[in-house]
SEDRENDREN-989845 format. One line per 2 residues: number of its first residue (from 1); their letters; for each residue x, y, z of N, C-alpha, C. Coordinates in steps of 0.02 Angstrom, whole numbers, plus 32768, in hexadecimal, padded with zeros to 4 digits. Example, Ala and Ser with C-alpha at 12.3 -4.5 7.8 and 13.67 -1.06 7.14 Angstrom:
1	as	8294,7EE4,8186,8267,7F1F,8186,8294,7F5B,8186; 8282,7F90,8162,82AC,7FCB,8165,8285,8002,818A .
REM end
This chain:
1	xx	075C,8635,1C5B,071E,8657,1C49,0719,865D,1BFD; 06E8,8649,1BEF,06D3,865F,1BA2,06C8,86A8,1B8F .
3	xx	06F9,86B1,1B6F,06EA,8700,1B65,06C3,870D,1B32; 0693,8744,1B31,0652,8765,1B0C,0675,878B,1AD5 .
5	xx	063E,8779,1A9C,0652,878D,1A55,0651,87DD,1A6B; 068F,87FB,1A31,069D,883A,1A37,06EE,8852,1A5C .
7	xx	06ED,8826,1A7B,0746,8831,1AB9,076B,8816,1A6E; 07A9,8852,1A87,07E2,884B,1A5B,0832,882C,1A5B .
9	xx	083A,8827,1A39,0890,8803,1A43,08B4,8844,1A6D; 08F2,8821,1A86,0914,8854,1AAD,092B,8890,1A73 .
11	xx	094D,88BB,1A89,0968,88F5,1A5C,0972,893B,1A73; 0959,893A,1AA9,0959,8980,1ACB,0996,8995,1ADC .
13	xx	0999,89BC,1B24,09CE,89E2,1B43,09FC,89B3,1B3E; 0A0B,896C,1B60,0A4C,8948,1B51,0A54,8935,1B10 .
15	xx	0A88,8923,1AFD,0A90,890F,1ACC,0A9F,88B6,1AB7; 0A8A,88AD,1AF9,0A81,8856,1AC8,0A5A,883E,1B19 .
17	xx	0A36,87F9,1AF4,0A0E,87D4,1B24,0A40,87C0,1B60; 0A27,87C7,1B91,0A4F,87B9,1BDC,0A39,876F,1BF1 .
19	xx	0A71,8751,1C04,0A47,871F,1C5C,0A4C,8734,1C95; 0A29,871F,1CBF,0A08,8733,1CFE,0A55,8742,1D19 .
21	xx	0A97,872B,1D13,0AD5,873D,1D2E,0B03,876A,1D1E; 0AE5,8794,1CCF,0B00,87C3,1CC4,0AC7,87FF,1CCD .
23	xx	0AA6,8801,1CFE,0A6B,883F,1CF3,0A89,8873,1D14; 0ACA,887E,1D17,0AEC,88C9,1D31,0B0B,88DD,1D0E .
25	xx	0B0D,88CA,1CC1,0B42,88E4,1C8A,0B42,8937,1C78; 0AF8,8945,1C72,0AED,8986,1C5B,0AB8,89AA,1C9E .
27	xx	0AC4,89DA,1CA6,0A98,8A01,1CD7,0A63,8A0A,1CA7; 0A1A,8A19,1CC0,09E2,8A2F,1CB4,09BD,8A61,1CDB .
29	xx	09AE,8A7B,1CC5,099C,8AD0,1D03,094B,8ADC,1CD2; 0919,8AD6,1D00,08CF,8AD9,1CE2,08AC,8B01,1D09 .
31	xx	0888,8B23,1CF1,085B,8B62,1D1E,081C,8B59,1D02; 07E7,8B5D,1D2E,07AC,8B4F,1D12,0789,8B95,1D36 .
33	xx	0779,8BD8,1D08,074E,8C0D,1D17,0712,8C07,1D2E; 0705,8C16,1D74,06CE,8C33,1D8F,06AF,8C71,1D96 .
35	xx	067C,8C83,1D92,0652,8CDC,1D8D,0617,8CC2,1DBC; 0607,8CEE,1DDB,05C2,8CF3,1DF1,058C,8CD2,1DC8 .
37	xx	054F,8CA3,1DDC,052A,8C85,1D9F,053B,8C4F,1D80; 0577,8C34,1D8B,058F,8C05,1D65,0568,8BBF,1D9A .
39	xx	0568,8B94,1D4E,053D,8B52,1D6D,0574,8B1E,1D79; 0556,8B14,1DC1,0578,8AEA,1DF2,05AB,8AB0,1DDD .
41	xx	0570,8A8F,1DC6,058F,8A55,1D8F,05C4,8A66,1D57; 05AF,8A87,1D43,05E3,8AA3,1D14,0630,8AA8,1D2B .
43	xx	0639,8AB8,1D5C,0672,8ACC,1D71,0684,8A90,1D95; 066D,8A7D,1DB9,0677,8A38,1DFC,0675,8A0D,1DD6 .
45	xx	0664,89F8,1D91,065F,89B2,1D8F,0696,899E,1D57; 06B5,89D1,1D40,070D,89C0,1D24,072C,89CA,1D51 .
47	xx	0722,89F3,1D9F,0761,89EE,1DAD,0763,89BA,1DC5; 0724,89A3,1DDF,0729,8951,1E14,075A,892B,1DE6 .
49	xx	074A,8920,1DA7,0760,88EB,1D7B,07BF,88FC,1D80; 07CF,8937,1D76,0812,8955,1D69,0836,8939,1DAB .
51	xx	0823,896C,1DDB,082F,894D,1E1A,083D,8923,1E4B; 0807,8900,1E38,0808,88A1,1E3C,083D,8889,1E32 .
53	xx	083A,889A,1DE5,088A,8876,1DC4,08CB,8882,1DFF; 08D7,88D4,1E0C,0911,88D6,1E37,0909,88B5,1E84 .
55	xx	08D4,88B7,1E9C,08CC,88A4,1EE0,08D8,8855,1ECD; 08C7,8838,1E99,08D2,87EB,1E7D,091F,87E7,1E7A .
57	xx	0943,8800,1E55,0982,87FE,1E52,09B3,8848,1E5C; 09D8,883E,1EA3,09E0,888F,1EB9,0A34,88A7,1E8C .
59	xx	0A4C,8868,1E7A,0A73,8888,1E47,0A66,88A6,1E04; 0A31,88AF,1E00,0A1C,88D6,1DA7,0A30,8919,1DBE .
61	xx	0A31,8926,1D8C,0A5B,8977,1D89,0A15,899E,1D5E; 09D7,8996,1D96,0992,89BB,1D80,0995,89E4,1DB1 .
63	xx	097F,8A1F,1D9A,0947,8A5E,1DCD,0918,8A7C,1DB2; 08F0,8A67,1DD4,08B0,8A7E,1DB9,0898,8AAF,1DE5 .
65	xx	0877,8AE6,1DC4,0868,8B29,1E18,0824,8B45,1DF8; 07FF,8B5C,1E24,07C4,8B79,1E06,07EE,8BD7,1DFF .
67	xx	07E2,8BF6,1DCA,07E8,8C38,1DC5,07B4,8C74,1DB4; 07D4,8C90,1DD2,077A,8CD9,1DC5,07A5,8D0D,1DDC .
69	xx	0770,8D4E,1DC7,078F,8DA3,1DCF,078A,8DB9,1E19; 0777,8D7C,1E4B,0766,8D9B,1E83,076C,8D5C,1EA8 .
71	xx	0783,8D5E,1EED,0784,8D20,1F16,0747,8CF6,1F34; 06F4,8D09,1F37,06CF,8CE7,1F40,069F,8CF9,1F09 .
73	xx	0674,8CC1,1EFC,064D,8CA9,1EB5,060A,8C82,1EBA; 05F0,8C9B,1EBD,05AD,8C87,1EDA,0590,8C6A,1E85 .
75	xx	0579,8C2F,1E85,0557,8C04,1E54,051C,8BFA,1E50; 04FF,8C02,1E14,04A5,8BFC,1E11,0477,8BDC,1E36 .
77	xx	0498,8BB4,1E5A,0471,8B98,1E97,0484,8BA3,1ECC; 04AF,8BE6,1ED0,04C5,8BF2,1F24,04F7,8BE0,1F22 .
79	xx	0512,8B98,1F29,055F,8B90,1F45,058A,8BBB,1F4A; 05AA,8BBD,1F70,05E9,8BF6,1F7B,062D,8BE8,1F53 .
81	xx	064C,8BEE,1F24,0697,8BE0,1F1D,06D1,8C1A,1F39; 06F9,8BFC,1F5C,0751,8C1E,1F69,075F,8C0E,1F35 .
83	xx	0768,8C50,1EFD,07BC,8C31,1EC9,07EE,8C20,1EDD; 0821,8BE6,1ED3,0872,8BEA,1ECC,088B,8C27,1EC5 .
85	xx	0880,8C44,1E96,08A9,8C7D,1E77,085D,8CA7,1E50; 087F,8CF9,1E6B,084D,8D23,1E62,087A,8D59,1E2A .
87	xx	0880,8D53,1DF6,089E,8D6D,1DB7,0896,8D6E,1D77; 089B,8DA2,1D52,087F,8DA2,1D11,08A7,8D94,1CC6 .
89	xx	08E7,8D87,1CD6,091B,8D64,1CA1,0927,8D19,1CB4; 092B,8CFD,1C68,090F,8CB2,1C72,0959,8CB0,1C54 .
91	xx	0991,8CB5,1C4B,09C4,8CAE,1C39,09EF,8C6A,1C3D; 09E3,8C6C,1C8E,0A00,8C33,1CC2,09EE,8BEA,1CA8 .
93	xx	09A7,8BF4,1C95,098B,8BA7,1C7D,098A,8B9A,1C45; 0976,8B44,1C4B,0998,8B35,1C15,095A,8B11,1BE6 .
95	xx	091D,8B0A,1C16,08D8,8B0A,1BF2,089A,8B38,1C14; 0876,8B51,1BFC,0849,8B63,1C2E,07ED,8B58,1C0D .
97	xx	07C0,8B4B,1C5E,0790,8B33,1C42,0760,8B65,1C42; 072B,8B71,1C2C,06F6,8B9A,1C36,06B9,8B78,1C43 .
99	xx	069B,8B68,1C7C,064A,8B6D,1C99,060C,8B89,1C6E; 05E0,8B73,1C73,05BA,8B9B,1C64,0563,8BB6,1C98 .
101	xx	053E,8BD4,1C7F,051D,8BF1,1CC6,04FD,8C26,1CC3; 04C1,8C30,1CD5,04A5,8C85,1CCC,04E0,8CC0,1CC8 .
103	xx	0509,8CB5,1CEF,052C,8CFB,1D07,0564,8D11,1CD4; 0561,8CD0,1C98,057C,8CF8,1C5F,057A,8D27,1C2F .
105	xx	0538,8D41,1C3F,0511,8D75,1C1E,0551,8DAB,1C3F; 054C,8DA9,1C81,057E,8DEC,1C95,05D5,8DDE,1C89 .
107	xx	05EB,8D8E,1C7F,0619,8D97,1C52,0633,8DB2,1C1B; 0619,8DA1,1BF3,060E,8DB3,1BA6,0628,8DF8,1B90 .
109	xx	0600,8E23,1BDA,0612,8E62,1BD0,064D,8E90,1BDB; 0685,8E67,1BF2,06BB,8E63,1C1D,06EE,8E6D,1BCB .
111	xx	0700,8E8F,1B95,0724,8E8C,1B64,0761,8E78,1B6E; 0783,8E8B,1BAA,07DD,8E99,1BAD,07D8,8E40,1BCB .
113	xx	07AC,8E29,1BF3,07B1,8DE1,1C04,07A7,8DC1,1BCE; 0778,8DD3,1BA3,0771,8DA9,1B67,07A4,8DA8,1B32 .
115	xx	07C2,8DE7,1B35,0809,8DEB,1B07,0834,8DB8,1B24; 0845,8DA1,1B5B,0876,8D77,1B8A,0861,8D4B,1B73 .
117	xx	0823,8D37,1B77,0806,8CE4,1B61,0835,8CEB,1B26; 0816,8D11,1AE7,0825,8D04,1AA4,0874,8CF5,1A8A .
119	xx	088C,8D32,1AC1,08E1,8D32,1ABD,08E6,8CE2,1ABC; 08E0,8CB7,1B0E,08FC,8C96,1B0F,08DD,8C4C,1AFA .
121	xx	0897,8C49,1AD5,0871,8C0A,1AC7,08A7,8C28,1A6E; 08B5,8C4F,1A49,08E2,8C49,1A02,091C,8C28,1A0E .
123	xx	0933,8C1D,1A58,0974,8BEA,1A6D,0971,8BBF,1A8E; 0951,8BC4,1AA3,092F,8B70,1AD8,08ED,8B64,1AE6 .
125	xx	08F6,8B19,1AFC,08B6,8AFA,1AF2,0884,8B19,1B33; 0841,8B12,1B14,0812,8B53,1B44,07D6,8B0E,1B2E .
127	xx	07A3,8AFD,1B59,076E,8AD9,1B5E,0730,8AF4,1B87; 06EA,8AE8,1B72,06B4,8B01,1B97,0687,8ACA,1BB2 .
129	xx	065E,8ADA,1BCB,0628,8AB4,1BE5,05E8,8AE5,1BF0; 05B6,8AAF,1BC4,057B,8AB4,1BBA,0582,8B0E,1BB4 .
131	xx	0551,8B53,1BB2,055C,8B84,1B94,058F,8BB5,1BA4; 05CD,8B9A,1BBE,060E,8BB1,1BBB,0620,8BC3,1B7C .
133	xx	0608,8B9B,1B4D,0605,8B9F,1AF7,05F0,8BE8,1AF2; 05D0,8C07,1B04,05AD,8C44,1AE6,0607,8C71,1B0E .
135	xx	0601,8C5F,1B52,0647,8C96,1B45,067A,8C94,1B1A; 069C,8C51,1B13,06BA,8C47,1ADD,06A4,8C75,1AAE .
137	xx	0679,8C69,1A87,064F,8C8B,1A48,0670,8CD4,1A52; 0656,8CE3,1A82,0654,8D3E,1A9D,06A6,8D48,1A9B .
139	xx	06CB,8D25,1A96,070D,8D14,1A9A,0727,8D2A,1A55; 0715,8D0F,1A25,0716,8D01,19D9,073B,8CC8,19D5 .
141	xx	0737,8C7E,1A01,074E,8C55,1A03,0740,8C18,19E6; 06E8,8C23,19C1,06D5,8BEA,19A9,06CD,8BFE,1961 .
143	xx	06C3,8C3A,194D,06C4,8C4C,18FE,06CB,8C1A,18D1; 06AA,8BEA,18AE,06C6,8BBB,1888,06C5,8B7C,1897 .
145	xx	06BA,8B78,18D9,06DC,8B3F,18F7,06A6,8B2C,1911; 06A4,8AD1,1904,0682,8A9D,191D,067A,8AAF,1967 .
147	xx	0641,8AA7,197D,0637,8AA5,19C2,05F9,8AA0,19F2; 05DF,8A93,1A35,05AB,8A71,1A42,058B,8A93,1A87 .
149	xx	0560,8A9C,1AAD,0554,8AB3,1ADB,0517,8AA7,1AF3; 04EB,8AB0,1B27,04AF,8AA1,1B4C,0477,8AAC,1B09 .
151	xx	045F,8A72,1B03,041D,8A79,1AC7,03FC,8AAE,1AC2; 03F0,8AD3,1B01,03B6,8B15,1B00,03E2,8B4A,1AE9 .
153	xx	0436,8B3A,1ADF,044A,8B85,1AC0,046E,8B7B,1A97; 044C,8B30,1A6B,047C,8B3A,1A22,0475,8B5D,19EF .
155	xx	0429,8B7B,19DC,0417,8BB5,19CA,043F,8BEE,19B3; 045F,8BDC,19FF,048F,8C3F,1A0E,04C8,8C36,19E7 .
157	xx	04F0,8BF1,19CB,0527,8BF2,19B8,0520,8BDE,1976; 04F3,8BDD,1968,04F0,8BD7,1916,04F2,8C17,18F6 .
159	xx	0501,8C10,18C0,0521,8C5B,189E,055C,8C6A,18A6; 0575,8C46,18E8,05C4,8C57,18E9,05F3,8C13,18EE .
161	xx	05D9,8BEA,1920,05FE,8B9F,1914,05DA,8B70,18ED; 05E6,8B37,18E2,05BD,8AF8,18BE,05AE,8AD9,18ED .
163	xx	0573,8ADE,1910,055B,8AAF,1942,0549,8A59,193E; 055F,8A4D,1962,056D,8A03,1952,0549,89E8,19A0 .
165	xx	051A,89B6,1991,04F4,899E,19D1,0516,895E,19EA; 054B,896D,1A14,0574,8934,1A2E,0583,8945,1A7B .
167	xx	05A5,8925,1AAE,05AA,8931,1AFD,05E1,8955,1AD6; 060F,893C,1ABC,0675,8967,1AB5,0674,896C,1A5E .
169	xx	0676,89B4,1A60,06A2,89AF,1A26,06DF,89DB,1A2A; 0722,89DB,19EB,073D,89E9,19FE,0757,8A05,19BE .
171	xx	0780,8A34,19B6,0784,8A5E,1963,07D4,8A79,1982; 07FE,8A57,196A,0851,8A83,197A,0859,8A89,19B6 .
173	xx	0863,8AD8,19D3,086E,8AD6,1A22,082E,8AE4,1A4B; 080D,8AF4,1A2B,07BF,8AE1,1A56,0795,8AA8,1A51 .
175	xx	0782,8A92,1A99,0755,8A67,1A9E,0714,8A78,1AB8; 06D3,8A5C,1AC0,0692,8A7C,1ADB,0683,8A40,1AEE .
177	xx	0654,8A47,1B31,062B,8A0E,1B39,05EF,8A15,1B43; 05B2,89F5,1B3A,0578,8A11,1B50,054C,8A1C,1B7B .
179	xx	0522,8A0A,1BA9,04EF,8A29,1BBE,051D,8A06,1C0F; 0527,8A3D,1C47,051D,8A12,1C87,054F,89E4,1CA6 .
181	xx	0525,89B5,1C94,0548,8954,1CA2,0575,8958,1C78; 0588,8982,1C4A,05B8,8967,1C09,0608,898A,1C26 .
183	xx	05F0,89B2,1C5B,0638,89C2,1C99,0657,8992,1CA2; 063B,8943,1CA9,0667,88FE,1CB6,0697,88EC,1C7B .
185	xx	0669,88FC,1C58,067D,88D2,1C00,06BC,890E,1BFD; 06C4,8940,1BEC,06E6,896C,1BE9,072A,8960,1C12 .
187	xx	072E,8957,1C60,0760,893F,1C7E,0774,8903,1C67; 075A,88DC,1C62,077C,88A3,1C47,079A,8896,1C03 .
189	xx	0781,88B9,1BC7,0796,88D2,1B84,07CE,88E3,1BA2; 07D2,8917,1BCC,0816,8942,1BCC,0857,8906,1BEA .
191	xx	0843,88D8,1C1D,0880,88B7,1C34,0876,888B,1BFF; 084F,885C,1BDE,0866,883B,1BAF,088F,8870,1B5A .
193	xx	087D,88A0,1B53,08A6,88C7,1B2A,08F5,88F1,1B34; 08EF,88F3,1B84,092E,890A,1B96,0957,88DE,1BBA .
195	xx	0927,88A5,1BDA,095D,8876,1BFB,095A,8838,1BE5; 092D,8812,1BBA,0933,87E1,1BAD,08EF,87A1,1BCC .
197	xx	08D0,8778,1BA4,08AF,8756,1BBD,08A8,8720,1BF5; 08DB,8731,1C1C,08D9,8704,1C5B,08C0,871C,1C87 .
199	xx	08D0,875C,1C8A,08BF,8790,1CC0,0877,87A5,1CBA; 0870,87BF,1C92,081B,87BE,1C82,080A,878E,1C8F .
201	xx	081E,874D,1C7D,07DE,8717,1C89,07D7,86FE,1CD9; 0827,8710,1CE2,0831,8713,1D43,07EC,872B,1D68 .
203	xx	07F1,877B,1D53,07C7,87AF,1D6E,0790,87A0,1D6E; 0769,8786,1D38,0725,877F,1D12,071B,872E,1D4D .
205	xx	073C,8704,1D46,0724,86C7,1D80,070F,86E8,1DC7; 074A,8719,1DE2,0741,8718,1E18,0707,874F,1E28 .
207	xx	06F4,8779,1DF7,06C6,8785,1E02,068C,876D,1DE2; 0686,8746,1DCF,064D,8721,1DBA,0626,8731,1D8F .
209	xx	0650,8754,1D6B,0632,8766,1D18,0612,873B,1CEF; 05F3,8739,1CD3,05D2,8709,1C94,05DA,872C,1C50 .
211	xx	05DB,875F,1C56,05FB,8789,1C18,05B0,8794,1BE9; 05BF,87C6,1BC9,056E,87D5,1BA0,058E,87D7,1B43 .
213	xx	0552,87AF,1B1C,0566,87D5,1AE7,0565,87F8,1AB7; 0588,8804,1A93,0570,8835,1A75,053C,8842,1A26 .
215	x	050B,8849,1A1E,0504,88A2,1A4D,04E2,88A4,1A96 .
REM end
């Protein structure tokens, strides 16, 4: 697969590019936050990509789990989600993603969760999709920092990040992606940044990516 301007060299959680025969070297533990309100896509369409990868190859040492403050999660269009895990210390993991979605308005307001974000996005890598960015923000996670989110709410992050009109960007240990559809681009950034470009481009064939670019 031809990969779309913007995807980065490896560098992440492992520490050096893998082949498809060493993808059990390092464990990876990924949580992607759900709340009430959160858009569908947003959430479902990194984990498909994440996921994929392990159901593709069942020796990777990936877990990916949806997480929230409560065990069912109802999404801006209804869908129902079961969390994996219903808990509010992100300790355990070793990246975590943030959604974005009407129902972050009632995030935001949540301080001691947002302190957890901040605790643990100052030590590990933390990524959003489309206005997941604004929690971040609410976080004090983008202060300074390059970053990108659904066109209708780049507005909101100016004054505090440098908005940059791209699907991925990515500034140290945060990454953002933007609007939606950019949930794909985002999963696949992440296995080509944490596992290496085979695997991404694995994932991206079999699901029949064409890849978008950027911006």
């Amino acid at each position: 697969m031809a990969r779309p301007a913007g995807w980065y060299q490896p560098g992440g959680i492992r520490r050096e590019r893998l082949k498809p025969s060493r993808f059990t070297v390092v464990p990876v533990r990924i949580g992607i936050f759900v709340f009430d309100g959160v858009e569908e896509l947003d959430a479902v369409g990194v984990y498909e990509v994440l996921a994929k990868a392990k159901q593709l190859h069942p020796p990777l040492d990936l877990t990916v789990r949806f997480r929230a403050l409560k065990e069912q999660i109802t999404g801006a269009l209804g869908v129902k989600f079961l969390a994996h895990d219903v808990r509010r210390d992100l300790s355990d993991l070793d990246l975590v993603i943030v959604p974005g979605g009407e129902g972050r308005e009632e995030v935001v307001k949540d301080s001691d969760w947002l302190q957890s974000l901040l605790d643990f996005g100052t030590e590990k890598p933390v990524a959003s999709v489309c206005t997941g960015a604004l929690i971040l923000m609410a976080a004090g996670l983008l202060a300074g920092r390059k970053a990108t989110t659904h066109r209708s709410a780049m507005d909101e992050l100016r004054g505090t990040a440098q908005v940059v009109d791209q699907r991925i960007v990515e500034d140290g240990l945060v990454t953002t992606a933007g609007g939606v559809t950019a949930s794909l681009d985002l999963g696949l950034h992440l296995l080509l940044k944490h596992f290496g470009p085979e695997l991404a481009d694995e994932v991206a064939d079999h699901l029949e990516y064409r890849g978008n670019q950027n911006p």
